[in-house]
C-alpha positions in Angstrom: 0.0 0.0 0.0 1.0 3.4 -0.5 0.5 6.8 1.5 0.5 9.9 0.0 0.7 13.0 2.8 2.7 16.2 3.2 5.8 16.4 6.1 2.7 18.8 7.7 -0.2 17.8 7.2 -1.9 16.6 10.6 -4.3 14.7 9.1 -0.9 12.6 7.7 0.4 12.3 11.3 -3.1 11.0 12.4 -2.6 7.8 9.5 0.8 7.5 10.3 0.4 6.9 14.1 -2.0 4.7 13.6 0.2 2.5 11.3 2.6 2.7 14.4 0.0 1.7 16.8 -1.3 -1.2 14.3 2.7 -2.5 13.5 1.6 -1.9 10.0 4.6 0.9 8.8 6.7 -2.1 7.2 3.6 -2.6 4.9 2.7 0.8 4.0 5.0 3.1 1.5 4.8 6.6 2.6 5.1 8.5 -0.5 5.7 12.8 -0.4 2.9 14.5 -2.2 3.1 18.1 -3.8 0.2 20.1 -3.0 -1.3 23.4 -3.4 0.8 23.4 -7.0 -0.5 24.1 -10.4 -0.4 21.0 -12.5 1.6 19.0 -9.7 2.0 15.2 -10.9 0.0 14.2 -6.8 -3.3 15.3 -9.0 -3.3 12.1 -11.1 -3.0 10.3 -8.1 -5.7 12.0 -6.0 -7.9 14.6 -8.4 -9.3 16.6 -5.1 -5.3 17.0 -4.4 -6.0 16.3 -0.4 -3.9 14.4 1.7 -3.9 11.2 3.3 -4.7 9.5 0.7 -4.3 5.4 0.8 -4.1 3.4 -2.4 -5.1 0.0 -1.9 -3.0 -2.8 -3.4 -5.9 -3.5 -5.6 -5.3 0.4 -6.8 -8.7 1.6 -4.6 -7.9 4.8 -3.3 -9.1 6.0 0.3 -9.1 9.6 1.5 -9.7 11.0 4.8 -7.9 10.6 7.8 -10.7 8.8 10.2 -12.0 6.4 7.2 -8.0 5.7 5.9 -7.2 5.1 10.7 -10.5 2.8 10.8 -9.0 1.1 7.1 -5.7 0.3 8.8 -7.5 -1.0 12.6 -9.7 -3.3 10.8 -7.1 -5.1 8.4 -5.8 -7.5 11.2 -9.5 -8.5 12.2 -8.7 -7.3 15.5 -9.7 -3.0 15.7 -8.5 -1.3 18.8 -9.8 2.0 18.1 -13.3 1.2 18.0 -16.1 3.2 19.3 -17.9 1.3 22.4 -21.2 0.7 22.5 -24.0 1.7 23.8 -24.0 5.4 25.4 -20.3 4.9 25.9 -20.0 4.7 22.3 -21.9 8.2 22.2 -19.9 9.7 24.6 -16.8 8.6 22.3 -17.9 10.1 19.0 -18.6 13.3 21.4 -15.1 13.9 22.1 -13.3 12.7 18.8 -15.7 15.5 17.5 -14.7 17.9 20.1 -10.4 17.0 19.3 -11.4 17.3 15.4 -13.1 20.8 15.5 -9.9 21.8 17.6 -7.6 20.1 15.1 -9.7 21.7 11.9 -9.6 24.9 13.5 -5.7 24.9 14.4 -4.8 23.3 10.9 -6.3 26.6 9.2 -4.5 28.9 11.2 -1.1 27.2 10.9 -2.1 27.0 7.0 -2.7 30.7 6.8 0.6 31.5 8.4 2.1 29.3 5.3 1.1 31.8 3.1 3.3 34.9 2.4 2.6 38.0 4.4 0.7 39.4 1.7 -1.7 36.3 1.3 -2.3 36.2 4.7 -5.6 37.2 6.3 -5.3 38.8 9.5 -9.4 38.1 10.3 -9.1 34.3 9.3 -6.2 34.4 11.7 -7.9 36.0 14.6 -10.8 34.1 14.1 -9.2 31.2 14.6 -6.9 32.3 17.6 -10.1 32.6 18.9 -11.8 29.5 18.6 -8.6 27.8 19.3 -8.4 29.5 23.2 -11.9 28.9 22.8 -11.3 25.1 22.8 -8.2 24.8 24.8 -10.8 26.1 28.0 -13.1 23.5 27.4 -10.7 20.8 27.1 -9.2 22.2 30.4 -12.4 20.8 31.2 -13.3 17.7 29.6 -9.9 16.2 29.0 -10.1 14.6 33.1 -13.4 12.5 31.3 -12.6 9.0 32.1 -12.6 8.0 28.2 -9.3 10.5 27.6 -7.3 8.3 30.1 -8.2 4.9 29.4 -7.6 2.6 26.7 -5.9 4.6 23.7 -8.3 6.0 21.1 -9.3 8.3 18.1 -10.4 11.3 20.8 -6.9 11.1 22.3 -5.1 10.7 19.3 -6.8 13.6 17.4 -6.4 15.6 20.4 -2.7 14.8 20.9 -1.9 15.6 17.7 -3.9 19.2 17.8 -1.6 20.2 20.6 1.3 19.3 19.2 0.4 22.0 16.5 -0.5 24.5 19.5 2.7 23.9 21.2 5.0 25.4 18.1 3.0 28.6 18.2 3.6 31.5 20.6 0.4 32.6 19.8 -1.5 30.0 20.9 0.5 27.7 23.0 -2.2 26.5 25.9 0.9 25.5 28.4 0.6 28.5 30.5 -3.0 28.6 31.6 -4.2 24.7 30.8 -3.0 23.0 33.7 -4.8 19.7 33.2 -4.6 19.4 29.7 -1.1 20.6 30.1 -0.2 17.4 31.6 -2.5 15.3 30.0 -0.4 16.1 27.0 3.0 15.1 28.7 1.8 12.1 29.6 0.8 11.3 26.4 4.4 12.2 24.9 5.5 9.0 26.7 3.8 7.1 24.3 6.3 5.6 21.9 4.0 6.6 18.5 3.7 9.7 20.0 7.1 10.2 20.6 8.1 9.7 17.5 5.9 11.4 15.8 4.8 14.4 17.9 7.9 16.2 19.2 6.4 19.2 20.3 3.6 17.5 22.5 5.1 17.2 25.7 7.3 19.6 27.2 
């Protein structure tokens, strides 16, 4: 199989972790793709031009982080990453909702900063600054829920990999006023995917 993602996407990171956490990174080709480029060759591969993208050995191409991380969990038979059932379940797809809108949210800022001063929008990147303190005081909240300490899963991972965004910017670094999601976030560093993959998430 192959893997086509950028050195930043976060959406990438998610896919690779995953193949970390499934043993599966001997079996999967991560291949850079050139995006955001007129005429770049990645567009052949992947018309929409957005990354991850998975191509199947039988050429099927997959795109979107969570479909491409449940892909890779089921292909041993055995998924760890699974919602529970029942109003667990719920309470599951409640926070891996929560991390994404964080993630989505951070991932447009740190995009608009890409850009050249001059492309830049200074109300994209205030509106965003905002939603992102926005979040990191609710998580301050909801990241002691029992389901964000237990058994490893998509909320934490999406979550971990938002703040490891958040911790490379001055501007929006949570450290200094998110205690508990502070340390929620080095504790998650010690995991090895995460530690490989997510320098910036502990301290």
């Amino acid at each position: 199989m192959e893997l086509h993602t950028t050195l930043t996407s976060p959406f990438g990171l998610m896919v690779q972790i995953m193949l970390l956490e499934k043993g599966l990174q001997d079996q999967v080709k991560v291949i850079p793709a050139l995006t955001r480029t007129i005429d770049s060759p990645y567009y052949r591969i992947n018309p929409s031009g957005r990354v991850p993208y998975l191509i199947l050995d039988d050429g099927t191409g997959l795109e979107e982080s969570q479909l491409i991380c449940a892909y890779l969990d089921h292909l041993d038979d055995d998924p760890q990453f699974d919602h529970p059932t029942g109003p667990e379940g719920w309470e599951s797809r409640r926070l891996e909702s929560l991390a994404r809108s964080m993630l989505d949210g951070i991932s447009v800022w740190a995009r608009e900063l890409a850009r050249t001063q001059e492309e830049q929008s200074p109300t994209i990147i205030a509106h965003e600054i905002a939603r992102a303190n926005r979040m990191f005081a609710t998580w301050e909240m909801h990241v002691s829920h029992p389901l964000m300490d237990g058994k490893f899963n998509m909320a934490q991972l999406t979550l971990a990999v938002a703040l490891n965004i958040a911790h490379k910017m001055d501007r929006l670094d949570p450290r200094s006023r998110s205690p508990t999601l502070t340390a929620w976030a080095n504790r998650m560093a010690n995991r090895s995917s995460l530690k490989e993959l997510l320098p910036n998430l502990g301290r």
